[in-house]
ROSE-844087 format. One record per residue: residue number from 1; x, y, z of N, C-alpha, C in turn; residue in three letters. Coordinates in pm, whole numbers. Atoms other than C-alpha are relative to their C-alpha. Layout:
// residues N
R num    n_x    n_y    n_z   ca_x   ca_y   ca_z    c_x    c_y    c_z residuo
R NUM      X      Y      Z      X      Y      Z      X      Y      Z     ala
...
//
This chain:
// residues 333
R num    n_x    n_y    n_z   ca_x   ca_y   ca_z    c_x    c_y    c_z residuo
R   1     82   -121      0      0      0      0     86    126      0     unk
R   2   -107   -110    -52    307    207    141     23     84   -232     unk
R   3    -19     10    149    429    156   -254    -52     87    -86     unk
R   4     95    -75    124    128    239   -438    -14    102     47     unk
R   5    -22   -149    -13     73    580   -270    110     53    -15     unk
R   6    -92   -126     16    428    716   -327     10    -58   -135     unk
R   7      8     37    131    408    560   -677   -131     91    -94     unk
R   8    173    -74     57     20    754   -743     41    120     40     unk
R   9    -33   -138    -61    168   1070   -547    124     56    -86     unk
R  10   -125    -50    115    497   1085   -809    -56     24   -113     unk
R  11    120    -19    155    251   1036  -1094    -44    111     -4     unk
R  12     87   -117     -6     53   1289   -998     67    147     52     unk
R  13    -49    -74    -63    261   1525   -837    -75     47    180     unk
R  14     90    -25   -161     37   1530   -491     55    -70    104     unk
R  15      3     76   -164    109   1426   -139    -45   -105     12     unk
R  16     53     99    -16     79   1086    -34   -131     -2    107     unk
R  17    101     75    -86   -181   1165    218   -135     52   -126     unk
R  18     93    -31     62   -376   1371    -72    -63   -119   -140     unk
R  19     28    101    116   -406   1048   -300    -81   -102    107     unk
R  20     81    110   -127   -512    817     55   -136     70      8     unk
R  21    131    -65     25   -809   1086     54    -82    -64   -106     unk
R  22     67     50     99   -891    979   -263    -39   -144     11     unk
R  23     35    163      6   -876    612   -220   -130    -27     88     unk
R  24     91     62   -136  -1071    630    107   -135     73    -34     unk
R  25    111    -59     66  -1329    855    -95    -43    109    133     unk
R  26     -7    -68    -83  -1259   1130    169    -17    139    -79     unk
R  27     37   -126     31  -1385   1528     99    153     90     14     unk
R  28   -115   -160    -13  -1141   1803    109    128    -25   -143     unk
R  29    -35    -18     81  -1002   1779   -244    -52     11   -145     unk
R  30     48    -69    106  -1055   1905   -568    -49   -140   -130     unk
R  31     22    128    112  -1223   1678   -822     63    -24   -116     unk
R  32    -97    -11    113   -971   1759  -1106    126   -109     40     unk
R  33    -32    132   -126   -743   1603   -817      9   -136    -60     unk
R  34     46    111      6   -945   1335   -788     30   -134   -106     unk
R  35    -24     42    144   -966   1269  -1147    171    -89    -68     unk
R  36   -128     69     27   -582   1253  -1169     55    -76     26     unk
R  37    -30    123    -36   -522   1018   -909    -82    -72    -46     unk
R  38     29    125     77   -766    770  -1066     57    -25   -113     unk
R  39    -86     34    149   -665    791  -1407    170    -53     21     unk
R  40    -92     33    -29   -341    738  -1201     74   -128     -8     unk
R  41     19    130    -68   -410    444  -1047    -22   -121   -147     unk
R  42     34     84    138   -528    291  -1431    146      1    -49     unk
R  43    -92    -44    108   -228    419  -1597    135   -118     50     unk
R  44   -146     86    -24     52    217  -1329   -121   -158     16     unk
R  45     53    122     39   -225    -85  -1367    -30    -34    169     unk
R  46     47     82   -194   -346    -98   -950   -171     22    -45     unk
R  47    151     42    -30   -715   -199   -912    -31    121     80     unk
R  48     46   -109   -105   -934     55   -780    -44    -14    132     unk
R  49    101     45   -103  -1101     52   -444   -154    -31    -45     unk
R  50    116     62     87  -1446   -127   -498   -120    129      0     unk
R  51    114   -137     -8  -1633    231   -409     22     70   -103     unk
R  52    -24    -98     83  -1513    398   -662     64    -16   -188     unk
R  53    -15     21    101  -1514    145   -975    -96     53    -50     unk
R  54     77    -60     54  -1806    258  -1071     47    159    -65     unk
R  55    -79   -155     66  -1656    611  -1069     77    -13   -111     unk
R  56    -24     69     51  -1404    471  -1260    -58     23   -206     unk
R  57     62     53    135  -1607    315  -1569    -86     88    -34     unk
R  58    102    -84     77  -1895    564  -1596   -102    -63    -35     unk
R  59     88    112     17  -2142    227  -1570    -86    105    -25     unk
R  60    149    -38     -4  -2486    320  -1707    -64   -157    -44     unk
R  61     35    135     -7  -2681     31  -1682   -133     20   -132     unk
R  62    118     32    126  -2947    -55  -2019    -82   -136     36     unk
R  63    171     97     31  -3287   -253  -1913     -3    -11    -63     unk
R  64     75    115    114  -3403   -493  -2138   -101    -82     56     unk
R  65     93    119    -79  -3721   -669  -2099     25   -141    -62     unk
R  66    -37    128     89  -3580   -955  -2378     89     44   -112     unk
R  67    -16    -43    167  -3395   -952  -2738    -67   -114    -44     unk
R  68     86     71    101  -3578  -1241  -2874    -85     95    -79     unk
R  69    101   -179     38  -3808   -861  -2988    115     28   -112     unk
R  70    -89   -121     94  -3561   -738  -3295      1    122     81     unk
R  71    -16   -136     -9  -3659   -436  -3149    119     70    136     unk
R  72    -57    -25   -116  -3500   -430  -2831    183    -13      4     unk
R  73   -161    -45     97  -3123   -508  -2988     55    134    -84     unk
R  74    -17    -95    100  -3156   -280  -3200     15    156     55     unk
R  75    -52   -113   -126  -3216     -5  -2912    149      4     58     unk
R  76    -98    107    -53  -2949   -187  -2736    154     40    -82     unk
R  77   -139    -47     94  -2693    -83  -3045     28    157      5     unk
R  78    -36   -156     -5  -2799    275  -3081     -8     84    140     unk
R  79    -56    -57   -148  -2777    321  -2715     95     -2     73     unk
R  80   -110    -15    -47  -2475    191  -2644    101     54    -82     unk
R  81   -116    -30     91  -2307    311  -2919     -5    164     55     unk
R  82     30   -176    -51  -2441    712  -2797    106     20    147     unk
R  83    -58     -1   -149  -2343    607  -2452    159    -20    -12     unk
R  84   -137     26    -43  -1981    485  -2533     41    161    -93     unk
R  85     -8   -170     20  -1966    861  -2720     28     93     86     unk
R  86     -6    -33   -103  -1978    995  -2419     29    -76     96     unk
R  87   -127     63    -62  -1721    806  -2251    -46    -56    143     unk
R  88     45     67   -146  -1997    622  -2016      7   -149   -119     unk
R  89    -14    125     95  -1999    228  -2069   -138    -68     48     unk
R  90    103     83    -33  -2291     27  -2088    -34   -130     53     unk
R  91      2    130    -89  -2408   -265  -1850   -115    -62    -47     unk
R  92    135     70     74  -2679   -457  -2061    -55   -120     86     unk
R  93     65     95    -70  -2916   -622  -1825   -136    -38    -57     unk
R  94    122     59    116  -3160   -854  -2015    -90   -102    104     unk
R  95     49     91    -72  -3446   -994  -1802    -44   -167   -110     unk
R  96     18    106     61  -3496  -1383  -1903    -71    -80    119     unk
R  97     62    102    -77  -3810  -1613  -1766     72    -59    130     unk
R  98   -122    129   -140  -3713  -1766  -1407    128     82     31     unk
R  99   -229    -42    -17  -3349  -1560  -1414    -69    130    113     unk
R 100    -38   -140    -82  -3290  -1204  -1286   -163     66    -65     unk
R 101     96   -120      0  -3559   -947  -1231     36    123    -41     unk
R 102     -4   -190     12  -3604   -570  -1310     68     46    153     unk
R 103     13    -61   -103  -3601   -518   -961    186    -24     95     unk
R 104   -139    -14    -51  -3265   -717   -893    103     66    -63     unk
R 105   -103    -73    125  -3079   -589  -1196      7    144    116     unk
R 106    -28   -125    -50  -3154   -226  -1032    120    -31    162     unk
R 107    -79     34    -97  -3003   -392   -728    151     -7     -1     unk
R 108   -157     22     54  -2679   -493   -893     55     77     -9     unk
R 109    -24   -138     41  -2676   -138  -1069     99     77    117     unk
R 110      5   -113   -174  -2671     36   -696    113    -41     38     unk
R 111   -134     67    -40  -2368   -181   -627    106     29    -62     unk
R 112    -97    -80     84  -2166    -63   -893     28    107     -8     unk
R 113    -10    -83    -12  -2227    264   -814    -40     78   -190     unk
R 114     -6    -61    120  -2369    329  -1159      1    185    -30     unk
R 115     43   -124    -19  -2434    681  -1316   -128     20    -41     unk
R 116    105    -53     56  -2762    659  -1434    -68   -158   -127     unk
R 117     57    116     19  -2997    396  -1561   -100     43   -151     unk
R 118    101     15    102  -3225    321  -1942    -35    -96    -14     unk
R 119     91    145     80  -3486    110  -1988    -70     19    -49     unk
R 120      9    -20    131  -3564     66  -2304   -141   -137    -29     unk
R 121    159    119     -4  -3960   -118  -2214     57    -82    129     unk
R 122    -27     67   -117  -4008   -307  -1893   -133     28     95     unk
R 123     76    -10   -112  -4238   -276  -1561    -48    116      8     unk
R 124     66   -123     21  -4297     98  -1596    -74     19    -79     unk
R 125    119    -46     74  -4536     74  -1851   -119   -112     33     unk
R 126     67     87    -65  -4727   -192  -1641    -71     48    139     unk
R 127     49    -55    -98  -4995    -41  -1399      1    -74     93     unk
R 128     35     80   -113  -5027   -338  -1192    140    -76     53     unk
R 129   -112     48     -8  -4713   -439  -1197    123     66    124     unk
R 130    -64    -64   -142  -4442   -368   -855     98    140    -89     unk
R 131    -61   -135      4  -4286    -13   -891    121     38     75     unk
R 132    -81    -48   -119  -4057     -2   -598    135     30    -46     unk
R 133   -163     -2     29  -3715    -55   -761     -2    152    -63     unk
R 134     24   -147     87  -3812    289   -976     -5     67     93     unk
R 135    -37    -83    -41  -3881    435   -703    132     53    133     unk
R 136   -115    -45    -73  -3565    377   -464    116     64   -124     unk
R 137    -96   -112     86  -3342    518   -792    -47    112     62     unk
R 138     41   -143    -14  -3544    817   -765     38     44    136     unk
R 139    -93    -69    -60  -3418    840   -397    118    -16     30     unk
R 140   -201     51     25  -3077    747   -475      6    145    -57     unk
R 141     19    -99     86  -3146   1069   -712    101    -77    -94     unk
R 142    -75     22    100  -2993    822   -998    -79     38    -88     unk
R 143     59    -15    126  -3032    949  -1339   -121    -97    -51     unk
R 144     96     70     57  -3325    780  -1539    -57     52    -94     unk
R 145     57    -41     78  -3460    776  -1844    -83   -137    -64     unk
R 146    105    113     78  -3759    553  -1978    -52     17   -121     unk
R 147     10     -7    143  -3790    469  -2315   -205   -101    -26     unk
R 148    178     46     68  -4180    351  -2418    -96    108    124     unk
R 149     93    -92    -85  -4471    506  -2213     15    -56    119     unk
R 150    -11     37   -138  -4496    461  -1831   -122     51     85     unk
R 151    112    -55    -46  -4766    486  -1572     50    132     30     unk
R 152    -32   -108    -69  -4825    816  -1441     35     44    101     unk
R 153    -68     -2    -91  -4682    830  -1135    127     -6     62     unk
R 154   -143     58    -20  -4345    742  -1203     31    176   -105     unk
R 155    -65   -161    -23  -4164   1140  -1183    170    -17   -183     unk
R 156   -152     48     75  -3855    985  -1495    -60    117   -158     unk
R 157     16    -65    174  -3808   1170  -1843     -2   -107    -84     unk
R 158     41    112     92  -3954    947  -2082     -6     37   -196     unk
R 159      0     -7    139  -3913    852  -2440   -114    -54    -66     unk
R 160     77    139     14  -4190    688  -2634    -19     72   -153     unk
R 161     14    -20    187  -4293    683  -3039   -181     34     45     unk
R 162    151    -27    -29  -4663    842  -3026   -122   -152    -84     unk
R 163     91    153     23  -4910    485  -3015    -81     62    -93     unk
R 164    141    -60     35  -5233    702  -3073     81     11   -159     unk
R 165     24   -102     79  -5104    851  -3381     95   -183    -99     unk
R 166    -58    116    109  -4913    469  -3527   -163    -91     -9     unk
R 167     97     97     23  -5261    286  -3479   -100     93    -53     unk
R 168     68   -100    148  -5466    616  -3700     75    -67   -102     unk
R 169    -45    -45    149  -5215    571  -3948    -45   -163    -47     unk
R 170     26    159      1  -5273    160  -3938   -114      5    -80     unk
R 171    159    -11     -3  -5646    234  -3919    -20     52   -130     unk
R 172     19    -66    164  -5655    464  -4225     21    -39   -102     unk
R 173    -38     48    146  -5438    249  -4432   -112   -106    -43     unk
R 174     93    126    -10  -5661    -75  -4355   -144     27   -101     unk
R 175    124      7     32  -6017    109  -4387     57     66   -181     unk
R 176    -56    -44    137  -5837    275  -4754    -32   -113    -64     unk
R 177    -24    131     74  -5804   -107  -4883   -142    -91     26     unk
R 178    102     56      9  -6179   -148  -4799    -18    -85    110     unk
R 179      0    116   -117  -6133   -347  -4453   -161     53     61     unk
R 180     84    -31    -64  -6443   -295  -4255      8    -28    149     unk
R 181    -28    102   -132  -6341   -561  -3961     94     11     15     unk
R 182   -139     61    -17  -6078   -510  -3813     25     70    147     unk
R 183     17     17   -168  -5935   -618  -3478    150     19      9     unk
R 184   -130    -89    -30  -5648   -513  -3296     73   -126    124     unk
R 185    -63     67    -83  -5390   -745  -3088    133     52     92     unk
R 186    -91   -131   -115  -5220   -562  -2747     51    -49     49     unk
R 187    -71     74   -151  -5046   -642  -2455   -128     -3    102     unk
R 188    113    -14   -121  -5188   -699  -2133   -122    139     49     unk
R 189    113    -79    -18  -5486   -522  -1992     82    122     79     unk
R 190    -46    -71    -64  -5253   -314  -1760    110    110    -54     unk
R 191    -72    -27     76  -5026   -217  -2047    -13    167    -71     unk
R 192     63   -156     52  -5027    177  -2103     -3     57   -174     unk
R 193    -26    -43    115  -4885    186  -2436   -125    -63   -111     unk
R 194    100    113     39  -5165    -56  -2532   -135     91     19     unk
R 195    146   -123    -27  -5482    151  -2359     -4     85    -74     unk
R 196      1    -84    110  -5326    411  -2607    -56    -20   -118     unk
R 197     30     81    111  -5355    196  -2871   -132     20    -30     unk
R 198    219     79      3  -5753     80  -2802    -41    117    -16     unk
R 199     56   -107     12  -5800    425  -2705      7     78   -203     unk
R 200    -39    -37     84  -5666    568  -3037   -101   -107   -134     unk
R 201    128     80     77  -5892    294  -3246   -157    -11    -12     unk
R 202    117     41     -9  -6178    324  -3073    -50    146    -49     unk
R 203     35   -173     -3  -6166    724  -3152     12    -30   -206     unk
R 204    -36    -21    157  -6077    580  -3531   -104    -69    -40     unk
R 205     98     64     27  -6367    366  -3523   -134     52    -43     unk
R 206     71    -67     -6  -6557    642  -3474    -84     22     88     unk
R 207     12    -21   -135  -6608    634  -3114    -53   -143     86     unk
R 208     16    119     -3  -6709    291  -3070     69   -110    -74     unk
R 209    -70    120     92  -6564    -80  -3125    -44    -75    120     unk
R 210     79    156    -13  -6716   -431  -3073    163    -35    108     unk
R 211   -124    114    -79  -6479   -602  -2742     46   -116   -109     unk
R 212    -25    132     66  -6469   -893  -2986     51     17    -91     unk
R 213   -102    -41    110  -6241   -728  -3228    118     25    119     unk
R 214    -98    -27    -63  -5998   -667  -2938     42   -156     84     unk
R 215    -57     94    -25  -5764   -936  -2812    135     46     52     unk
R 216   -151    -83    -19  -5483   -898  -2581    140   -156     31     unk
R 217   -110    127      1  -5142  -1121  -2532    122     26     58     unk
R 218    -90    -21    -51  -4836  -1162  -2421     88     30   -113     unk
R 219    -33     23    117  -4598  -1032  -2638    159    -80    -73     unk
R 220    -43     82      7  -4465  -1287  -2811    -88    -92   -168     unk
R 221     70     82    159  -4532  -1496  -3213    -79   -123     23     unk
R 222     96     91    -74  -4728  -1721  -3012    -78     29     -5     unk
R 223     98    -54     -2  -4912  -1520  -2877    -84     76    -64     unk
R 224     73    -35    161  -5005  -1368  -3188    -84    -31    -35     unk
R 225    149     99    107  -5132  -1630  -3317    -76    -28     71     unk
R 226     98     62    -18  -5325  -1760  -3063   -116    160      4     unk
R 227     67   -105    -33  -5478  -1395  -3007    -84     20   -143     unk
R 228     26    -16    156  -5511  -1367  -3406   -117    -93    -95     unk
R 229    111     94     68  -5706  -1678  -3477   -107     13     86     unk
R 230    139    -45    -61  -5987  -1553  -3248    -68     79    -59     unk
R 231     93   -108    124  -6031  -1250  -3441    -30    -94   -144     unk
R 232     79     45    167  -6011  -1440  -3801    -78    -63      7     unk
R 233     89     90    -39  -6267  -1698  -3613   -162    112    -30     unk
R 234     92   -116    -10  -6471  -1356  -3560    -88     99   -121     unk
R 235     -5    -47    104  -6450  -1256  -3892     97    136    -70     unk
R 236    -68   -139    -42  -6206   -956  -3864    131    -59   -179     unk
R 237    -65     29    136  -6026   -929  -4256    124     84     37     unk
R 238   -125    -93     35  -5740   -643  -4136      6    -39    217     unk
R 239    -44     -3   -174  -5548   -690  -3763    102    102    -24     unk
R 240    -75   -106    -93  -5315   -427  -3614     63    -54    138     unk
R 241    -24     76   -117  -5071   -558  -3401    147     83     66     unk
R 242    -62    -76    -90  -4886   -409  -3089    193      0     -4     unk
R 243   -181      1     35  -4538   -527  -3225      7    -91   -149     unk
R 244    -59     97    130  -4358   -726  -3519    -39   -133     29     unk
R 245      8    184    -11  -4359  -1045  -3342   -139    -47      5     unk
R 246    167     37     29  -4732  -1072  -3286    -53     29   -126     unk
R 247     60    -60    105  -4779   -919  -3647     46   -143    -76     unk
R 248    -12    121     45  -4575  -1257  -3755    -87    -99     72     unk
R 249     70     89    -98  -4769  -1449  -3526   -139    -34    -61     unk
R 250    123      7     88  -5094  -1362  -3688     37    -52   -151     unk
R 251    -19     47    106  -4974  -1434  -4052     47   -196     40     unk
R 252    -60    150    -31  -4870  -1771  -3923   -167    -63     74     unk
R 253    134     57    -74  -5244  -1831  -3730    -91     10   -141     unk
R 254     32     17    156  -5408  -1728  -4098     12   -122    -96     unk
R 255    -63    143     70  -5189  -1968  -4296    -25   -125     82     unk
R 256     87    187    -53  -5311  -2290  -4028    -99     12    -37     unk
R 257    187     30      3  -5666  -2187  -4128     -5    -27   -132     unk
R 258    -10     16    164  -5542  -2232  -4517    -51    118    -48     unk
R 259     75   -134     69  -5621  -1814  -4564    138     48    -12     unk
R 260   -148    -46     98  -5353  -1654  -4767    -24    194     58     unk
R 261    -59   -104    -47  -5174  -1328  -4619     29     64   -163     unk
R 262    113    -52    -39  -5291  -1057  -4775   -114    -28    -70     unk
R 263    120     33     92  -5543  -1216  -5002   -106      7    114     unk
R 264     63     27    -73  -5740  -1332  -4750    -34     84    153     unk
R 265     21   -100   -128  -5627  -1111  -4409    130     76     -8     unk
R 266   -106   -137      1  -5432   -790  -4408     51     12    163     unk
R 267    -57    -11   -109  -5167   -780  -4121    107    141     23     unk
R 268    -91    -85    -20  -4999   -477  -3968     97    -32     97     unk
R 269    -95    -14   -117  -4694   -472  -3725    -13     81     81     unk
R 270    -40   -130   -111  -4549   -213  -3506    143    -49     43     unk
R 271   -100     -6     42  -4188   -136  -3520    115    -15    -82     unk
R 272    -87     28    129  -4023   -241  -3839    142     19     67     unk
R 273   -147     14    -28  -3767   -403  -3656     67   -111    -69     unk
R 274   -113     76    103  -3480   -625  -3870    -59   -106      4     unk
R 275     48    103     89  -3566   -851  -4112   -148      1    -23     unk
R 276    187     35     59  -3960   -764  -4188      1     32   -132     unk
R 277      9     16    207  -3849   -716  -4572     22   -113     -3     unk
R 278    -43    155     62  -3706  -1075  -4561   -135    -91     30     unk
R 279    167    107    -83  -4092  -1194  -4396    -72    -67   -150     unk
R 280    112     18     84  -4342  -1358  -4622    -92    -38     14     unk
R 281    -41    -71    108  -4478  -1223  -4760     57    151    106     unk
R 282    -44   -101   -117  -4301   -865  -4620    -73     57     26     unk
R 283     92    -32   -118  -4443   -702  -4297    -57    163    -24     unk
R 284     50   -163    -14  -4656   -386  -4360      1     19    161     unk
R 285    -15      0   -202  -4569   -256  -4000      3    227     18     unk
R 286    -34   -143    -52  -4500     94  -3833    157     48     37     unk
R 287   -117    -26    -64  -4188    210  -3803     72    133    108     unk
R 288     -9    -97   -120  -4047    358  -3461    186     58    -59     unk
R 289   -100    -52     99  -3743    633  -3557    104    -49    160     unk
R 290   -104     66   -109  -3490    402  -3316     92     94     12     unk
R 291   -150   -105    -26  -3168    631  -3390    -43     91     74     unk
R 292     12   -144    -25  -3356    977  -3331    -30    -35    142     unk
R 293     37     72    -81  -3524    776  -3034    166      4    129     unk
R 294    -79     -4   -125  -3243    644  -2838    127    112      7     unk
R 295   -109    -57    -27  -2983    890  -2905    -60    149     61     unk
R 296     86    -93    -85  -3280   1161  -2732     -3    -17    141     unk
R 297    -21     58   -145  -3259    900  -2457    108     32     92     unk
R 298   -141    -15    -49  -2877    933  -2417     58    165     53     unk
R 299     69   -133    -51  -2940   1327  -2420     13     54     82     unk
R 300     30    -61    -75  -3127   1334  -2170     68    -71    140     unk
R 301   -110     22    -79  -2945   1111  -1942    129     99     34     unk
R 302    -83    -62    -34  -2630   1266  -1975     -7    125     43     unk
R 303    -22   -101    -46  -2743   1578  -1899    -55     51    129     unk
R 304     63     13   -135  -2916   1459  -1558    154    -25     90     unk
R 305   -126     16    -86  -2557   1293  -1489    134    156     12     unk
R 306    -71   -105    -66  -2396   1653  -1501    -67    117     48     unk
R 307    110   -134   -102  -2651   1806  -1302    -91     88    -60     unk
R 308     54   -147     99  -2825   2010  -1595   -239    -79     56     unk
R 309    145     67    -41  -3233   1976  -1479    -55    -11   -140     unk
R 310     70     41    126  -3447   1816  -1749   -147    -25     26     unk
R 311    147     39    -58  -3851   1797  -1771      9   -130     17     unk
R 312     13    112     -8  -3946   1522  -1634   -144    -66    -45     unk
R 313    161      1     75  -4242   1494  -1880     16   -112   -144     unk
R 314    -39    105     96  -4279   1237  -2163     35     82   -149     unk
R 315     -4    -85    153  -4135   1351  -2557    -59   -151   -108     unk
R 316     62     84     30  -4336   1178  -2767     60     -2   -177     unk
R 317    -57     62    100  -4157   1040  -3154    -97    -21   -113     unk
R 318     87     50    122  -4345   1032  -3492     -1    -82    -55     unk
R 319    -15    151     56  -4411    684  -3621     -9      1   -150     unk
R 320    -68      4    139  -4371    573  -4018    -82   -128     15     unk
R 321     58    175     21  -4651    314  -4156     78    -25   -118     unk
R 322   -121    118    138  -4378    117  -4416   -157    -90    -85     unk
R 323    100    106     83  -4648    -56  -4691    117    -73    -26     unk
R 324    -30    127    133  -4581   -372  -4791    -81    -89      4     unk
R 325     41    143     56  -4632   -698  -4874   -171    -83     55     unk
R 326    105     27   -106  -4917   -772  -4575   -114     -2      8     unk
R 327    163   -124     -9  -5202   -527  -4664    -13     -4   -107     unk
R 328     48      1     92  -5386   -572  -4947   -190     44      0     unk
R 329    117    -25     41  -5742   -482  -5094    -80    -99     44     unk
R 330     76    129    -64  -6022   -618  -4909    -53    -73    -84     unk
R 331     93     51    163  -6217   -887  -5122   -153    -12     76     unk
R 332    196    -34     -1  -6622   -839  -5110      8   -161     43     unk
R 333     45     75     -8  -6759  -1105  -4936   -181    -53    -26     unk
//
């Protein structure tokens, strides 16, 4: 120990007791200082003290509720790529069935001493769902920024692509191609970005819509389908669906009934995330503007981690309906 302080104190030109300050994460020196003895401490190759790796690395930790989602990688790239821009590094915590939670991940975070946390979809946009880990950040006062919609109660600067205004543009293309029926496949009942959704349909419907055009799921190409072959049971010729993977999900519940995509039933997505040109036939979907998106995210983070105040109000992203292959002309029955 003797060593490494007159070895970090020659480096630096400082006093060996003004570098032991630093180690012991003691007040009465200048953070420029500070700065030098760490970068010190990297440069002759000594390990830091464990309080102050975090300091250190510049951890920001990236929620994930899955990547099996295209979409959620794809965040995942243009967020860490913003974040290593700004010379923080990213800690990609991916919840998986049975494994780690939202709630422990934040746990882990707190241990590392991160600077500031994105999740990019997860438990905040779940009304019924536990809240607590969200709100001990908030009195940690760690940065935060939430990417999709979130209940209202949760105080974070939020990102989200405007729902209401991707399930009009859905709606408009559908009833254009002559649909009359058509049902919509969400997330759970508790799901905010989803209530948007219904809400936003039922105002396109023209203020009313039949429950039995609505179907909700987990999301997941499963659940798609099983959500999907209720409506085509129902009669419903055009669906609208809350992501990509349920939008494949339905074209795949169609094709078991022997009804041909879009001859037969017009399918939309939501997010034209990688590979819905290679689909077949390819995915008429919505596309969310990911770059402009997360690098708004990174933003506003960084400018919570150098103290600059930011609303803590949601900015809401213009969506992009992509035609293709999916949506076709209804046929007269």
């Amino acid at each position: 120990m003797t060593r490494r302080l007159a070895q970090v104190a020659k480096k630096v030109g400082v006093s060996e007791a003004t570098v032991s300050r630093v180690l012991n994460d003691k007040p009465g020196v200048s953070q420029a200082t500070r700065q030098s003895v760490l970068s010190a401490l990297d440069v002759l190759g000594y390990e830091r003290p464990t309080q102050l790796r975090g300091e250190r690395a510049r951890l920001v930790g990236l929620v994930l509720p899955e990547l099996q989602n295209p979409i959620f990688p794809a965040f995942a790239e243009v967020i860490g790529g913003a974040l290593a821009q700004q010379g923080l590094t990213p800690v990609l915590c991916t919840q998986t069935k049975g494994g780690v939670s939202e709630a422990d991940y934040v746990e882990l975070l707190l241990q590392q001493q991160v600077s500031g946390v994105v999740f990019a979809g997860g438990l905040f946009a779940q009304a019924d769902a536990p809240h607590d880990h969200y709100r001990l950040l908030a009195e940690r006062n760690i940065p935060v920024v939430l990417i999709n919609a979130s209940i209202p109660d949760l105080d974070f600067p939020c990102i989200a692509c405007d729902d209401a205004v991707a399930v009009e543009q859905s709606w408009r293309h559908l009833a254009s191609l002559g649909h009359e029926h058509i049902g919509l496949v969400l997330g759970p009942g508790d799901h905010i970005p989803s209530l948007r959704r219904l809400q936003a349909a039922v105002r396109a419907a023209g203020g009313s819509m039949s429950q039995e055009y609505v179907e909700r799921s987990m999301f997941s190409l499963e659940g798609g389908q099983a959500a999907a072959s209720r409506l085509i049971d129902r009669g419903v010729t055009g669906i609208i669906c809350a992501s990509d993977p349920l939008a494949l999900g339905a074209v795949r519940a169609a094709r078991r009934r022997g009804l041909v995509v879009p001859h037969d039933v017009s399918v939309v997505g939501y997010d034209d995330s990688a590979f819905m040109t290679c689909t077949e036939p390819p995915l008429t979907t919505v596309r969310q503007p990911i770059e402009a998106m997360g690098r708004a995210a990174v933003d506003l983070l960084c400018a919570q981690i150098q103290g600059t105040e930011v609303p803590h109000r949601e900015l809401l992203f213009e969506p992009e309906l992509v035609v293709r292959g999916s949506t076709a002309q209804a046929v007269a029955k």
